[in-house]
Backbone bond lengths (Angstrom), bond angles and torsions (degrees), N, CA, C in turn:
res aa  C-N    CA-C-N  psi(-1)  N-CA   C-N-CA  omega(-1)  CA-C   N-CA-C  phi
1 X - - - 1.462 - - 1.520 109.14 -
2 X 1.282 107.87 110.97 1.748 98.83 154.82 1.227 155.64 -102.57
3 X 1.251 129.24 146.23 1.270 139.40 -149.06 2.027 100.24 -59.50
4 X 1.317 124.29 169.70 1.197 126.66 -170.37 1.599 82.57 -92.54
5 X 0.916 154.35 -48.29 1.472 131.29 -163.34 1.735 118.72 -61.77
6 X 1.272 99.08 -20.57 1.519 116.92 165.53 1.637 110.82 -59.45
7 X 1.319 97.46 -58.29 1.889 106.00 174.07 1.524 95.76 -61.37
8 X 1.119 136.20 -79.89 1.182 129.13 -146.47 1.891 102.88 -58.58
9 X 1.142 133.90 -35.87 1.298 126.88 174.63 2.034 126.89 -55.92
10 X 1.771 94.41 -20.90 1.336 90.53 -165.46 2.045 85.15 -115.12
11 X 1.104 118.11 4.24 1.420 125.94 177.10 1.599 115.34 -120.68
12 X 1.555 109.01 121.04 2.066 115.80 156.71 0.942 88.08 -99.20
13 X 2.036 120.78 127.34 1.374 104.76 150.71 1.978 93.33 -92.54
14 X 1.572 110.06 143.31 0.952 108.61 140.97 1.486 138.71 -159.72
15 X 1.393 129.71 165.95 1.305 121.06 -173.08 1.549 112.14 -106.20
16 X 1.795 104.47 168.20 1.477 120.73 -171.65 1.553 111.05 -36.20
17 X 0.916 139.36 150.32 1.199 136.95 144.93 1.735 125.18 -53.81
18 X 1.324 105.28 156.49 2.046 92.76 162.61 1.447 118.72 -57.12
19 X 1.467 113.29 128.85 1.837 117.40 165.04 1.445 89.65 -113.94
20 X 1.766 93.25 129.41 1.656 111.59 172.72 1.726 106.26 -69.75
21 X 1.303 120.60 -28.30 1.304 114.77 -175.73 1.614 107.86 -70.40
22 X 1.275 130.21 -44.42 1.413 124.99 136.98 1.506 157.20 -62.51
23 X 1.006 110.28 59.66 1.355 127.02 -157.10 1.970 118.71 -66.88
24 X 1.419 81.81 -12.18 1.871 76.95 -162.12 1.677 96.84 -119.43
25 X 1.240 111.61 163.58 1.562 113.03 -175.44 1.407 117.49 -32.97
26 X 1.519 116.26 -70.73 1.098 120.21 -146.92 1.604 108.15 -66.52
27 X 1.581 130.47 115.64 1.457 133.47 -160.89 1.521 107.84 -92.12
28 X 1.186 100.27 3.24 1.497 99.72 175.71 1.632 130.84 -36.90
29 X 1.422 104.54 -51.54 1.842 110.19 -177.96 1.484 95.78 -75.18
30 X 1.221 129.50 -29.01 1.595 138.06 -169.01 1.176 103.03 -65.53
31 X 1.618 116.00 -50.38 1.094 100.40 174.02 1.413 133.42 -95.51
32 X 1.415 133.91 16.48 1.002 140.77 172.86 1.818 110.11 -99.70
33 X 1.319 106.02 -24.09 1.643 123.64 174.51 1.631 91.98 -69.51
34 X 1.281 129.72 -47.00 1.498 125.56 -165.37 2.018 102.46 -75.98
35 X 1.268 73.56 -56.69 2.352 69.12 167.60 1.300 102.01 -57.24
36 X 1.027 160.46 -92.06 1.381 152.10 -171.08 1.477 116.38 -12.79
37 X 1.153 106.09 -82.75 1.240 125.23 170.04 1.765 118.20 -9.15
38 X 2.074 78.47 -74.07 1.333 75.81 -179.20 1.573 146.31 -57.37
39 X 1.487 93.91 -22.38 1.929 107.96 178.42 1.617 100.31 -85.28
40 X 1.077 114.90 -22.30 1.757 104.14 168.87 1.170 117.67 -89.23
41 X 1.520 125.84 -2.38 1.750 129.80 145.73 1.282 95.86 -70.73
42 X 1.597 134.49 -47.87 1.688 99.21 -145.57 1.565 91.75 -95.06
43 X 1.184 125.93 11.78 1.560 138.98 178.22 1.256 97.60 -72.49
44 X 1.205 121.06 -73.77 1.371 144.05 -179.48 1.527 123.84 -50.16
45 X 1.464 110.82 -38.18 1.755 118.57 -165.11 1.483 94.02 -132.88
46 X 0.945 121.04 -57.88 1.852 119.23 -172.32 1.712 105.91 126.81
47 X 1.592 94.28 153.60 1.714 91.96 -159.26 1.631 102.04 -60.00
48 X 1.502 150.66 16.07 1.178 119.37 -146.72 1.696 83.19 -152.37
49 X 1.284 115.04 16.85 1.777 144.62 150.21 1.443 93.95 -47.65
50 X 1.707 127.03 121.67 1.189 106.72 179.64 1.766 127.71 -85.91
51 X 1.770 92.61 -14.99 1.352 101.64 -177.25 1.697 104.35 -67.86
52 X 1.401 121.28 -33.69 1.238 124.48 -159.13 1.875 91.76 -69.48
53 X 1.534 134.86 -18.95 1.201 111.09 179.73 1.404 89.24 -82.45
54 X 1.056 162.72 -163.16 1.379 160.78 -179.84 1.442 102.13 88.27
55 X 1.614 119.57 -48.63 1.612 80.34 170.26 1.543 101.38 -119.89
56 X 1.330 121.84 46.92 1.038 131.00 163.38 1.766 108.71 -85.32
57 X 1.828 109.67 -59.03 1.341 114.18 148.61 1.806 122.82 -42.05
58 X 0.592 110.02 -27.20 1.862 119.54 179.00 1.415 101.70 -69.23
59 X 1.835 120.58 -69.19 1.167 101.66 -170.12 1.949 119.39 -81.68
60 X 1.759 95.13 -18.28 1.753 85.06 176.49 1.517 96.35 -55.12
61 X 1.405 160.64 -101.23 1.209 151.75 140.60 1.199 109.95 61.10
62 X 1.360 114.59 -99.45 1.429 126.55 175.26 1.372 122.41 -40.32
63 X 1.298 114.77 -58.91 1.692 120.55 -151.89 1.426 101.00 -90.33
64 X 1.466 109.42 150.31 1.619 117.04 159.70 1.649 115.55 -44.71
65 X 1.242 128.27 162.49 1.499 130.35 163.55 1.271 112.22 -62.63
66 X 1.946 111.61 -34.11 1.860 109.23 -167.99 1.345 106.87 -74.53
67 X 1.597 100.98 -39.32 1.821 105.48 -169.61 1.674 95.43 -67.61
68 X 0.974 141.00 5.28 1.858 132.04 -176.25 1.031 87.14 -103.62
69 X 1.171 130.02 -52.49 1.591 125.89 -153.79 1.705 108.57 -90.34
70 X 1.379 123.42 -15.43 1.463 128.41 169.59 1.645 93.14 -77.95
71 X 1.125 120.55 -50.59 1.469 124.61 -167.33 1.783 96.12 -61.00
72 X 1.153 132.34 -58.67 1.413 132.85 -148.22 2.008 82.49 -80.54
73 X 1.076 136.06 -34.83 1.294 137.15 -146.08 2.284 91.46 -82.93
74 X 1.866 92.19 -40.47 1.148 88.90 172.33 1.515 122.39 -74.85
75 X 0.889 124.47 -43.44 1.338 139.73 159.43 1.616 136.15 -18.68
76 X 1.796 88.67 -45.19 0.899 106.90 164.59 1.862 122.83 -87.66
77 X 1.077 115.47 -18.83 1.302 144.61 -148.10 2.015 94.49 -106.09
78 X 1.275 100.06 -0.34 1.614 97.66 -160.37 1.872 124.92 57.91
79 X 0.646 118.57 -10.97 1.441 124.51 -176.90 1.539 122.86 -93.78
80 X 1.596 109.41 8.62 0.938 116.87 159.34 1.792 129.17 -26.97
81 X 1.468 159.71 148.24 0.979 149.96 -147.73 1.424 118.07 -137.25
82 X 1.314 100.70 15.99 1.995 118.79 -167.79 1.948 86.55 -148.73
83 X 1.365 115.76 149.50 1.220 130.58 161.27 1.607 103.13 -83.57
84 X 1.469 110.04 129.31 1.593 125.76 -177.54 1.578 114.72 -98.34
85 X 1.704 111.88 -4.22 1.281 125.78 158.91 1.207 131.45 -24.49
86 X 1.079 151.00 129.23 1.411 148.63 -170.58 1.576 110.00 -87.02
């Protein structure tokens, strides 16, 4: 068994920062603006762009597991519901 200082050395937990364009609780557009985003960074620069993980971390964070995985399923599926265009 190990002690929590063990976890805490090989673990940061941390969360999003403040976005002024989202100002009020509900993170919903925040987090669907951060999925977007992010595939029109790695559209644009390539997945290994470092800013593009930034809001890759943003939306794992934000979003439910189902809404990522309906989103990536559409995505994949073409039927995605946002242009991923750069």
């Amino acid at each position: 068994m190990s002690d929590s200082s063990d976890l805490s050395s090989k673990y940061t937990l941390q969360t999003v920062g403040f976005d002024a364009r989202f100002p009020n609780t509900n993170q919903t557009r925040n987090c669907f603006q951060n999925y977007t985003d992010y595939f029109k960074c790695v559209a644009a620069k390539g997945e290994d762009f470092a800013p593009c993980k930034q809001f890759k971390k943003a939306y794992n964070s934000l979003c439910p597991d189902d809404w990522i995985s309906k989103w990536d399923e559409a995505r994949e599926n073409g039927t995605f519901q946002a242009s991923l265009e750069p």
